[in-house]
FILOTOR-17136 format. One record per residue: x, y, z of N, C-alpha, C, O, CB in turn. Coordinates in steps of 0.1 Angstrom, whole numbers, padded with zeros to 4 digits, always signed. Glycine has a CB too. Example, Ala and Ser with C-alpha at 12.3 -4.5 7.8 and 13.67 -1.06 7.14 Angstrom:
BEGIN
+0132-0057+0078+0123-0045+0078+0132-0033+0078+0142-0033+0085+0113-0045+0090/+0128-0022+0071+0137-0011+0071+0129+0000+0079+0134+0011+0080+0141-0006+0057/
***
This chain:
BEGIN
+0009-0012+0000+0000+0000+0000+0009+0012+0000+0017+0014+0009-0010+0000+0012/+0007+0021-0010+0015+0035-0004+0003+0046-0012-0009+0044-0016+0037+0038-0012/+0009+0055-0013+0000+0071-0017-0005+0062-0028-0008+0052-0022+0011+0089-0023/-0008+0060-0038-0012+0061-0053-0023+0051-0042-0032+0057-0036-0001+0054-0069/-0022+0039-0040-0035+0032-0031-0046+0042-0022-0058+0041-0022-0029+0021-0019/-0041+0048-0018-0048+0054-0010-0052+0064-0012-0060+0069-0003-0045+0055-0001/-0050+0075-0025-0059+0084-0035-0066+0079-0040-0077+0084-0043-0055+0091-0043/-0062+0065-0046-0075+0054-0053-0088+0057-0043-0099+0063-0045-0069+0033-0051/-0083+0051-0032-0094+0046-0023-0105+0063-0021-0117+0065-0022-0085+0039-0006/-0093+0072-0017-0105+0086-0012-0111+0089-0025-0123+0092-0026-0097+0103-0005/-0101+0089-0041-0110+0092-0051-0122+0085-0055-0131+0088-0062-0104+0094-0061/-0120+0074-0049-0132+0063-0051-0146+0067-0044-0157+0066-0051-0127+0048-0043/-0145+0074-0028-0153+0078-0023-0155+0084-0026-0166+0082-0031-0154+0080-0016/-0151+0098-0030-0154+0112-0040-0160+0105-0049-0172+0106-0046-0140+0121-0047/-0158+0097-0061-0169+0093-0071-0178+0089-0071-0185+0087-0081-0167+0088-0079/-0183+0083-0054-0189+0070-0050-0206+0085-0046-0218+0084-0049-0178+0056-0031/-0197+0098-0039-0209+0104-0035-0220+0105-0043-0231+0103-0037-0206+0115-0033/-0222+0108-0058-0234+0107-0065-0245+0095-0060-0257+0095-0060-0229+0105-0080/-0236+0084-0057-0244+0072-0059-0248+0070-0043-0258+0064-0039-0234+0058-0066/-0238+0076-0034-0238+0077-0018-0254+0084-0017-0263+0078-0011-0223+0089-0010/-0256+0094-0024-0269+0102-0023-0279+0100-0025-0288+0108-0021-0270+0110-0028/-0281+0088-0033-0292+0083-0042-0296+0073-0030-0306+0073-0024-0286+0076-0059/-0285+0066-0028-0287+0052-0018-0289+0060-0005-0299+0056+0000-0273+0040-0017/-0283+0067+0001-0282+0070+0012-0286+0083+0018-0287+0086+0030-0272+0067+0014/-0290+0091+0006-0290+0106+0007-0311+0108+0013-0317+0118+0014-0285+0116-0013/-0315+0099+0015-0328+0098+0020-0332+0099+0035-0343+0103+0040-0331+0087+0015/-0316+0091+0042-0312+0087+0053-0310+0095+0058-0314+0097+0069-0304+0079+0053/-0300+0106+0051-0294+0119+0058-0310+0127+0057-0313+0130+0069-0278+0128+0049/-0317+0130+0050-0322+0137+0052-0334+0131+0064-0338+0140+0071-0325+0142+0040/-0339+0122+0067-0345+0119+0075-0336+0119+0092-0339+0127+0101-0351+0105+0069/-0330+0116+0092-0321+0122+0100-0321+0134+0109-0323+0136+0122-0313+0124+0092/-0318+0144+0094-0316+0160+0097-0330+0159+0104-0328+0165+0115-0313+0173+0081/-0344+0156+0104-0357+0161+0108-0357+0154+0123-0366+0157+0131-0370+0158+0097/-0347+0142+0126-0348+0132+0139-0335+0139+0146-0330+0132+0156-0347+0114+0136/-0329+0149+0143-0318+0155+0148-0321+0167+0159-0327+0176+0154-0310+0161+0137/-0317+0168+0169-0322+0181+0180-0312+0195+0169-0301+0196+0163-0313+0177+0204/-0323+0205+0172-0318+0219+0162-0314+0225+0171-0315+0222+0183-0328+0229+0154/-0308+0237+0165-0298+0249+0169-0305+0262+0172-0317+0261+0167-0287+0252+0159/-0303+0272+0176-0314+0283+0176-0319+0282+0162-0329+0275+0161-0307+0298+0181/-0316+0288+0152-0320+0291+0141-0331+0276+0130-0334+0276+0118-0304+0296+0136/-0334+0267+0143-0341+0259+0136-0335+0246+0127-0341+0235+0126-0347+0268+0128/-0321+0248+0121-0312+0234+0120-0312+0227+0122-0315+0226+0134-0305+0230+0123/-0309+0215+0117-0301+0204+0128-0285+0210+0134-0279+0218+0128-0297+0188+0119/-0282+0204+0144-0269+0206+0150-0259+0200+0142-0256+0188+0145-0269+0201+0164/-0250+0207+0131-0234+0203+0127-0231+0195+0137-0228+0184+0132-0223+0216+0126/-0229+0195+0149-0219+0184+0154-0227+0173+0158-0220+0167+0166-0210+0188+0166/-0235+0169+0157-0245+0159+0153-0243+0152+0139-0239+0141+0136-0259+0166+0154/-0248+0161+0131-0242+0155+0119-0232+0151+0117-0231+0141+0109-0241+0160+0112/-0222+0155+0122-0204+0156+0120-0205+0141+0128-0197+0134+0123-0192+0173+0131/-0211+0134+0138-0212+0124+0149-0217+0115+0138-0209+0105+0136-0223+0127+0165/-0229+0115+0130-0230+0106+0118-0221+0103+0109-0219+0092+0105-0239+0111+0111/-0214+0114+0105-0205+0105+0095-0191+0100+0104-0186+0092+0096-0200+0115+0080/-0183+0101+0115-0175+0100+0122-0180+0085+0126-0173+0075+0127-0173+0111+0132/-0191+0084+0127-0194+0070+0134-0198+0061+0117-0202+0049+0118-0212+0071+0150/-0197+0064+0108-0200+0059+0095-0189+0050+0091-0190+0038+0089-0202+0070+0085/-0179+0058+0089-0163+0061+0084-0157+0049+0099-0148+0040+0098-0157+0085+0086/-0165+0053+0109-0153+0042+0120-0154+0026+0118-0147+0017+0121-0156+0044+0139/-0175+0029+0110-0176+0015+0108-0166+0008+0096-0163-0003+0095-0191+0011+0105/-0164+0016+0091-0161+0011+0077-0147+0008+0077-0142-0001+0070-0165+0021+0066/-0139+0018+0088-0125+0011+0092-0122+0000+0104-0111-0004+0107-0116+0021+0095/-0133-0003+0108-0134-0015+0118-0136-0029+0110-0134-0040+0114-0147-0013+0129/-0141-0023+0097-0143-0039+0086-0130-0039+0079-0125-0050+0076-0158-0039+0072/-0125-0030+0078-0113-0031+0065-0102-0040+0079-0094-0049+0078-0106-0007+0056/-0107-0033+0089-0090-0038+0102-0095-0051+0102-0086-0059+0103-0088-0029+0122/-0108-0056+0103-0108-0071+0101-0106-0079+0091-0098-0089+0090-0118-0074+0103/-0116-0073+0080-0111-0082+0070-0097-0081+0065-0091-0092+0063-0119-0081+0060/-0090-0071+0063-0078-0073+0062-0065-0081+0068-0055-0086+0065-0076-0064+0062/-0074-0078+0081-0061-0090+0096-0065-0102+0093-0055-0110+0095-0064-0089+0117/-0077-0109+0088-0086-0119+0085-0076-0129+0074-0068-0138+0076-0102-0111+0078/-0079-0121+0061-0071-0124+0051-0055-0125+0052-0047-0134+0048-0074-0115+0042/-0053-0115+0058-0039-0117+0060-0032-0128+0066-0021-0131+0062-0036-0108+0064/-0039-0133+0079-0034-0145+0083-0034-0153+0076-0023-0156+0071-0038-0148+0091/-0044-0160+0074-0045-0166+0061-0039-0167+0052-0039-0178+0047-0052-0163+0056/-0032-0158+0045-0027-0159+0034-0008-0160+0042+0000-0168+0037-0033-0144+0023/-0004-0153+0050+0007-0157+0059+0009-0175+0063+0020-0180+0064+0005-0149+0073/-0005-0183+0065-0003-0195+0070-0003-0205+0054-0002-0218+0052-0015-0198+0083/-0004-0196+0047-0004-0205+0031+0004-0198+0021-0001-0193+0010-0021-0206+0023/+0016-0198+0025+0022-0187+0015+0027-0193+0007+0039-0196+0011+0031-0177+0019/+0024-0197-0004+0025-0205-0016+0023-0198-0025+0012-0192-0026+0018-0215-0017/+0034-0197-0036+0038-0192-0049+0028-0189-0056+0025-0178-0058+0045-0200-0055/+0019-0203-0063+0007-0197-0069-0001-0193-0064-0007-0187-0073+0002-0202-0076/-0008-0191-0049-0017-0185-0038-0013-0173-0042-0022-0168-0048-0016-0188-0023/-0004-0167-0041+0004-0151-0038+0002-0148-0058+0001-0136-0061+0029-0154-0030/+0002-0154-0066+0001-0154-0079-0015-0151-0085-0018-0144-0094+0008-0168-0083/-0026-0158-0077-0032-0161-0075-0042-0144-0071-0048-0137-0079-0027-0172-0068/-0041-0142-0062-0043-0132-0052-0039-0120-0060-0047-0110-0060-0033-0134-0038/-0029-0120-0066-0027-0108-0072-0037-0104-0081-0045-0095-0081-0016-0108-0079/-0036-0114-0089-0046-0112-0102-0059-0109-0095-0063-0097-0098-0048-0126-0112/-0066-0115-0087-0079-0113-0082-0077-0096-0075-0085-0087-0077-0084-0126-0069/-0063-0093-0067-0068-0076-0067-0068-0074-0076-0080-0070-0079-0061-0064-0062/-0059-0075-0088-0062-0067-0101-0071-0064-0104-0072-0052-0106-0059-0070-0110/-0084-0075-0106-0098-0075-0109-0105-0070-0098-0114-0063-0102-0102-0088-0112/-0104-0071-0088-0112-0062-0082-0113-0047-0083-0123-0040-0085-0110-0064-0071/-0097-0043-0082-0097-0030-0088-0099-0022-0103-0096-0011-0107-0087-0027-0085/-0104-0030-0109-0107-0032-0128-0120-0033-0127-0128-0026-0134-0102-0046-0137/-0126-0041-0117-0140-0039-0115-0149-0025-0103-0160-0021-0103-0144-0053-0110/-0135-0022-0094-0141-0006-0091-0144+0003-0106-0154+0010-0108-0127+0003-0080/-0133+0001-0114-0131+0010-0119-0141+0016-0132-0142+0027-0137-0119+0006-0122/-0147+0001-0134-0158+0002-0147-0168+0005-0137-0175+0014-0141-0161-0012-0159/-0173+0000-0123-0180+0009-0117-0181+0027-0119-0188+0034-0126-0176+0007-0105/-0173+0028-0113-0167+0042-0114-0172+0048-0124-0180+0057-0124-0154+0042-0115/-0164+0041-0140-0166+0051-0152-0182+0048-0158-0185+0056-0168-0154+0047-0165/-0188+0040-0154-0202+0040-0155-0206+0028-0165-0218+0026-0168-0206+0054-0161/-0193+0018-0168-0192+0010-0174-0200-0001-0169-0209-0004-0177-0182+0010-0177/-0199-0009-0158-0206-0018-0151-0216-0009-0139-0212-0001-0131-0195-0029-0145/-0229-0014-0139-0235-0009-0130-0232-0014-0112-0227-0025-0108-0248-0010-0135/-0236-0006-0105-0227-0011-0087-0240-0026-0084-0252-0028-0083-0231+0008-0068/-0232-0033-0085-0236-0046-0080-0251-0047-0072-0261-0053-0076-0225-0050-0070/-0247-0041-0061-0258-0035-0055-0261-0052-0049-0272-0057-0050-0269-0026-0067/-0253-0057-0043-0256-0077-0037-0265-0078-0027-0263-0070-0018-0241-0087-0028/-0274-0085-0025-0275-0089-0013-0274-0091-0002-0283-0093+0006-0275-0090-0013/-0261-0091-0003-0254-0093+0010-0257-0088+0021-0254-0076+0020-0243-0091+0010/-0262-0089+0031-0260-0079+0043-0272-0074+0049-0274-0068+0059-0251-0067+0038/-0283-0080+0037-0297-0075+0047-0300-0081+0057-0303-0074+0066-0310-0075+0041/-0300-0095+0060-0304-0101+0065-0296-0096+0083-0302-0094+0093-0304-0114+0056/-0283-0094+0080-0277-0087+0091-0281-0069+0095-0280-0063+0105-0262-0088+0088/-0286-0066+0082-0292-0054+0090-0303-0052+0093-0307-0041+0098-0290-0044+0086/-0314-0063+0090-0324-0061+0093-0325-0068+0110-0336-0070+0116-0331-0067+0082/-0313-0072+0116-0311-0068+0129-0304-0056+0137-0306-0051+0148-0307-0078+0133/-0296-0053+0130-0292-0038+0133-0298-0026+0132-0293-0016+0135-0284-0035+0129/-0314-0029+0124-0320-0013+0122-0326-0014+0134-0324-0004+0141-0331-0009+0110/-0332-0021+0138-0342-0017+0153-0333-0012+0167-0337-0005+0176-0350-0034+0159/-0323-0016+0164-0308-0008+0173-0312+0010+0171-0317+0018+0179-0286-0013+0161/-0308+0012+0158-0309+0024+0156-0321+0032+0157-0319+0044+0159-0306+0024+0146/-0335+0026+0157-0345+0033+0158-0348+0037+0174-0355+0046+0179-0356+0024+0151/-0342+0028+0180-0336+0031+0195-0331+0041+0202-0335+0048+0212-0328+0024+0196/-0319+0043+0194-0316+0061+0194-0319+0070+0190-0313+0081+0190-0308+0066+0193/-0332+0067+0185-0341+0083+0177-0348+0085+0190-0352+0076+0197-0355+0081+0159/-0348+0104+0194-0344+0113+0182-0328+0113+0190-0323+0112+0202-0355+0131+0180/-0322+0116+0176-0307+0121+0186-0303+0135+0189-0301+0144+0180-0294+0116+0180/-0301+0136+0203-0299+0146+0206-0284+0155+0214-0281+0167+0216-0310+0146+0211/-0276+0142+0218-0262+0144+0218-0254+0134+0211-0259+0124+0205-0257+0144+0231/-0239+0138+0212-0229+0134+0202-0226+0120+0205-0225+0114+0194-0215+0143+0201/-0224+0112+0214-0226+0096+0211-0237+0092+0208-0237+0080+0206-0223+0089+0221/-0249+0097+0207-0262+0092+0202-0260+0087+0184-0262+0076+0179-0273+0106+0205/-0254+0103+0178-0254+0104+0168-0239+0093+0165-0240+0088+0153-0255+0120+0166/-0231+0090+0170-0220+0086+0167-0222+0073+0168-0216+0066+0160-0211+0090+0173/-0232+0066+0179-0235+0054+0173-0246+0048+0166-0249+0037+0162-0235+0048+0180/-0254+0064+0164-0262+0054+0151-0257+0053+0142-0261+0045+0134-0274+0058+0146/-0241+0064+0136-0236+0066+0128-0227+0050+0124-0224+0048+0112-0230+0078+0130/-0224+0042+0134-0219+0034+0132-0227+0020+0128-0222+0013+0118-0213+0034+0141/-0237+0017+0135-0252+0010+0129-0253+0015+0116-0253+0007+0107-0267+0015+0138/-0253+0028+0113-0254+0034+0089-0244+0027+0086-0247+0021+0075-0250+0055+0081/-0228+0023+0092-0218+0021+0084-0221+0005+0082-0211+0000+0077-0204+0027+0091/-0229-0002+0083-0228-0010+0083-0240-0020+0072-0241-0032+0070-0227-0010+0095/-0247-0008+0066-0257-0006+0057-0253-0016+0044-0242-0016+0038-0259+0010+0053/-0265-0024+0041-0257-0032+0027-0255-0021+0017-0261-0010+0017-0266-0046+0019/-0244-0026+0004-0243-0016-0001-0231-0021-0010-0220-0024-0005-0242-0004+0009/-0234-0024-0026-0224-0029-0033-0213-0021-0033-0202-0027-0034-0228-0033-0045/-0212-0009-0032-0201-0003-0037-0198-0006-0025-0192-0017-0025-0199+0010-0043/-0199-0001-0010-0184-0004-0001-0183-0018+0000-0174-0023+0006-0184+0001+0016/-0193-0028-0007-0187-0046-0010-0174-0043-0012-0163-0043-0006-0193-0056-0026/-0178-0039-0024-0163-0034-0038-0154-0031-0029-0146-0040-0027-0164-0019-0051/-0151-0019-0021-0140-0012-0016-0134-0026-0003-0122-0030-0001-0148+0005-0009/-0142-0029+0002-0139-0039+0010-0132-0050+0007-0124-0055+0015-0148-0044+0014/-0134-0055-0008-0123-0064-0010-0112-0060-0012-0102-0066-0008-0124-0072-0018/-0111-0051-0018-0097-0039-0020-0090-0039-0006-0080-0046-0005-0103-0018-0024/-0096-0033+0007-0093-0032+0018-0087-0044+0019-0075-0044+0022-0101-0029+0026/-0094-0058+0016-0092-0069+0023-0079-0076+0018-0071-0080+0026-0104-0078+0021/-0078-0075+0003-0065-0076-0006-0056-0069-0002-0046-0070-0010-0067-0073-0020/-0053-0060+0007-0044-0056+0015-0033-0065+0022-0021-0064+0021-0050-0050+0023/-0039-0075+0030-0036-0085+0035-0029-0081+0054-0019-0087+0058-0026-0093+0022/-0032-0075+0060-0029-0064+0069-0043-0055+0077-0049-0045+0073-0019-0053+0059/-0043-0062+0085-0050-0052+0090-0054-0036+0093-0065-0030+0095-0049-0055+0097/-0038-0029+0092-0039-0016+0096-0041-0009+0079-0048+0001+0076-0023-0010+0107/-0035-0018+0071-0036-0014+0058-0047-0014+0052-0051-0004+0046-0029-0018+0052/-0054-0025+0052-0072-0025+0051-0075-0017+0059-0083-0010+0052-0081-0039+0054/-0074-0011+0073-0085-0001+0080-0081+0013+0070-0089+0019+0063-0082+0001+0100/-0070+0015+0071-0064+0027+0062-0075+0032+0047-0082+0042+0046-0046+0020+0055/-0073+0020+0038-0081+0017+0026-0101+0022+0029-0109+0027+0021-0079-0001+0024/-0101+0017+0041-0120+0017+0039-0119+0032+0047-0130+0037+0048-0133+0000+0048/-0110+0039+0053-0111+0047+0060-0111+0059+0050-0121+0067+0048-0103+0045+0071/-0101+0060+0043-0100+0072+0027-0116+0068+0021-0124+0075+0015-0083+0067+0012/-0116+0054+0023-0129+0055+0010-0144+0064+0021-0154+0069+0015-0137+0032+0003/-0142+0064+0032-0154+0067+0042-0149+0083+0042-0158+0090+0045-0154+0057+0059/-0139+0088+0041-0138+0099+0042-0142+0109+0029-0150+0119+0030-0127+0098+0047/-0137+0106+0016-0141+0106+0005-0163+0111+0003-0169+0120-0002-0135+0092+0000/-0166+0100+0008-0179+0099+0011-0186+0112+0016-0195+0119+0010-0181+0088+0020/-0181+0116+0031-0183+0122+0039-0191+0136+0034-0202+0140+0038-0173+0121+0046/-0181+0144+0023-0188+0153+0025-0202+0157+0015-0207+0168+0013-0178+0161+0025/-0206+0145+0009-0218+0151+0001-0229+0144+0012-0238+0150+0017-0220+0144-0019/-0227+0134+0014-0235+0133+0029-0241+0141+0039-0252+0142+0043-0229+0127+0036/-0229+0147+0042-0231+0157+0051-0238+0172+0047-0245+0179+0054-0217+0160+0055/-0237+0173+0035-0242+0182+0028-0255+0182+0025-0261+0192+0022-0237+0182+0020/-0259+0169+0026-0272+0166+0021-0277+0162+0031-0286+0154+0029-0273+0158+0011/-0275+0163+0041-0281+0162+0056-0283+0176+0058-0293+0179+0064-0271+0154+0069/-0276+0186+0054-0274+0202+0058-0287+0207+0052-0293+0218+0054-0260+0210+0050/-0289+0199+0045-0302+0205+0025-0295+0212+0015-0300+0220+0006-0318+0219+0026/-0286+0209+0018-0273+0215+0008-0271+0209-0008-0260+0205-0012-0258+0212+0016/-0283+0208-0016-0281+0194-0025-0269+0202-0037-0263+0194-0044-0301+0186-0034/-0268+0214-0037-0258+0216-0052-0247+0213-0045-0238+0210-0052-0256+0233-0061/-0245+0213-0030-0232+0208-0027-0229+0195-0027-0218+0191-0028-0228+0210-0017/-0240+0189-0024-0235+0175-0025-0234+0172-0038-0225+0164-0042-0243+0164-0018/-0243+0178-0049-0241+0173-0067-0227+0177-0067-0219+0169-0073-0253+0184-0083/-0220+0187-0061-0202+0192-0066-0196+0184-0061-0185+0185-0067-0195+0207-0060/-0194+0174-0053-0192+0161-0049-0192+0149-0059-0185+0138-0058-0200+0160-0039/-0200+0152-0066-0198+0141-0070-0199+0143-0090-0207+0138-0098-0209+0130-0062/-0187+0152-0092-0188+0158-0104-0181+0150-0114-0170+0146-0113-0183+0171-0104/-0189+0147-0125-0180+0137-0136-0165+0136-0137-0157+0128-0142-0184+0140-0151/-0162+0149-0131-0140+0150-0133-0140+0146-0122-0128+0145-0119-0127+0167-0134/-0145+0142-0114-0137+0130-0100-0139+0117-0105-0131+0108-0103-0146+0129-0082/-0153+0115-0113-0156+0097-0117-0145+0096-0123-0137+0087-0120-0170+0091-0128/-0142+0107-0132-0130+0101-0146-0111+0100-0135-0102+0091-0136-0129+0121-0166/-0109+0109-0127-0103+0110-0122-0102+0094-0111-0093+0086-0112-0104+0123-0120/-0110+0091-0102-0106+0083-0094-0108+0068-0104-0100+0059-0103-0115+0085-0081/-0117+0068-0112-0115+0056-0124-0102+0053-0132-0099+0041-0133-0125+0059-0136/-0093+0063-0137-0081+0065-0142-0074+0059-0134-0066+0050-0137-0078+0076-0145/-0075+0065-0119-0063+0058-0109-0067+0042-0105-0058+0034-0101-0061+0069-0092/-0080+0040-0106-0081+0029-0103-0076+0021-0118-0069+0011-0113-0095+0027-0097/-0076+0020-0130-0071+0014-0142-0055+0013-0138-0049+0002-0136-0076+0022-0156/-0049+0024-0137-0034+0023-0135-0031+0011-0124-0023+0002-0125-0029+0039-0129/-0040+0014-0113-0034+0007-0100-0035-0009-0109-0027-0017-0113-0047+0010-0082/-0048-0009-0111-0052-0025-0118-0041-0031-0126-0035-0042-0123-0066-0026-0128/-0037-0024-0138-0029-0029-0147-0012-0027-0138-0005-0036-0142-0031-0019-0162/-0006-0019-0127+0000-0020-0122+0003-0032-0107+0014-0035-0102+0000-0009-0123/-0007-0035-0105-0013-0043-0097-0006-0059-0103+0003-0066-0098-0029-0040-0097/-0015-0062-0115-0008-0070-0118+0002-0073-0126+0007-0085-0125-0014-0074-0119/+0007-0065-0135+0020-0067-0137+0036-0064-0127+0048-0065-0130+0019-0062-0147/+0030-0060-0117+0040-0059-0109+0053-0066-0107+0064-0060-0110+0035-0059-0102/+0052-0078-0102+0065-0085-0101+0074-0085-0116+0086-0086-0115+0062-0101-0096/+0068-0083-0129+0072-0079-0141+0083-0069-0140+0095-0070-0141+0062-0074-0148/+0074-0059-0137+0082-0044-0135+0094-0043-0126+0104-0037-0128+0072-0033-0129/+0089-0055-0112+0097-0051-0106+0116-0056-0113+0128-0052-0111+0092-0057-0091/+0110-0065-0120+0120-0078-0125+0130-0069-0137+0142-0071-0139+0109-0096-0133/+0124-0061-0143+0125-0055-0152+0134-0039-0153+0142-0034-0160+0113-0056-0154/+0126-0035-0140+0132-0019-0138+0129-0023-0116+0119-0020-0110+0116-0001-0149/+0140-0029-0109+0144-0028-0092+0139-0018-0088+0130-0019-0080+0159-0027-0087/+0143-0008-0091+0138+0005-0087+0126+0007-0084+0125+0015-0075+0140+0012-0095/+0113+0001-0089+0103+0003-0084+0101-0007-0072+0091-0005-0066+0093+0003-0092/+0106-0012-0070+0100-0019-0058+0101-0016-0048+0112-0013-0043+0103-0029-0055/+0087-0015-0038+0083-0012-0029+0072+0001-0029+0067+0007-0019+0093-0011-0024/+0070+0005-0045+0063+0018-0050+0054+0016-0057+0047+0026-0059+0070+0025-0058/+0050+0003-0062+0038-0003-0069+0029-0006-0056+0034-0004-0045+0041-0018-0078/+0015-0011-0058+0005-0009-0049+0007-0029-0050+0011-0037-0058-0012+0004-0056/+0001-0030-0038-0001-0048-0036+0015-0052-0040+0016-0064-0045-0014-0057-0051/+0024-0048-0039+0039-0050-0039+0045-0067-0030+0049-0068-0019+0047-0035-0030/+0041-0078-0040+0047-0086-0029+0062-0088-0031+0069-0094-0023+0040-0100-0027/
***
């Protein structure tokens, strides 16, 4: 993992906001009306700010698992074509953010995960209305946990880390990325959240994700080829 991984990951969130709004921008606004206000009638900013803080922590509490998860795993089987193996599949994962992204494949959008949040919503309806900052911070963490193909996607990225602190790192840029059209759109701020999620970020965080992919997997190539990069490609084994 170094810098180029981890602008992937926040540009990913930046491109993900359009789609964050659609899926989730219903949430914030229901929210903003279950949120205690400020003189002027508001909801309270640091309430909100407690929603996405507790969003973003869920999302680096899965990346620190699944990544410590995999990684052992792949430490107790470290075998040539496993490690050969593994590459190629980040590759494709990040080839498949990427046509996400450019609008080429639509977001998966799986299954996965209702059946688990359809025990975690009644948690949350629990702490309505919220009216201080761990209220808001753990319902924010109950949202992060929302099914949702695209942070699937980002998750295996995280998970193909093979490292726990490095997967939390990964889902944590992508949760941060996210953050501010969310927040915006909890505010009723909707041209801010549309500037969030403006076609020169899709094309931008899609580009970095093609590079990472095609660099991803030809890596040990390059490294074999030109020494010098090693340790500077992304998934570097």
């Amino acid at each position: 993992m170094n810098a180029l991984t981890l602008t992937a990951a926040l540009l990913l969130g930046l491109a993900a906001s359009g789609h964050c709004v659609v899926m989730c921008g219903g949430i914030s606004s229901a929210l903003s009306l279950a949120t205690a206000k400020n003189a002027a009638g508001r909801p309270r900013p640091t309430l909100l700010f407690g929603y996405q803080l507790g969003r973003v922590t869920s999302y680096t509490l899965a990346g620190l698992l699944f990544g410590g998860v995999l990684g052992g795993v792949v430490r107790l089987l470290d075998i040539e074509s496993i490690r050969i193996a593994l590459r190629a599949f980040s590759a494709a994962a990040l080839l498949f953010a990427a046509l996400v992204v450019l609008g080429r494949v639509r977001d998966p959008g799986f299954g996965i995960g209702h059946r688990w949040w359809s025990k975690l919503a009644p948690l949350g309806r629990k702490l309505l209305p919220v009216a201080t900052l761990p209220r808001a911070f753990a319902f924010g963490t109950l949202w992060g946990w929302m099914p949702c193909g695209f942070v699937y996607t980002v998750l295996v990225m995280a998970s193909l880390q093979f490292d726990a602190v490095r997967g939390a790192a990964i889902m944590a840029a992508f949760g941060l990325g996210t953050a501010p059209a969310l927040f915006a759109a909890a505010l009723g701020a909707p041209r801010l959240a549309a500037a969030a999620a403006r076609p020169a970020a899709r094309q931008a965080a899609g580009s970095i994700l093609l590079v990472s992919a095609a660099l991803t997997l030809a890596g040990p190539w390059l490294v074999h080829a030109v020494p010098g990069l090693s340790g500077m490609l992304p998934f570097d084994c």
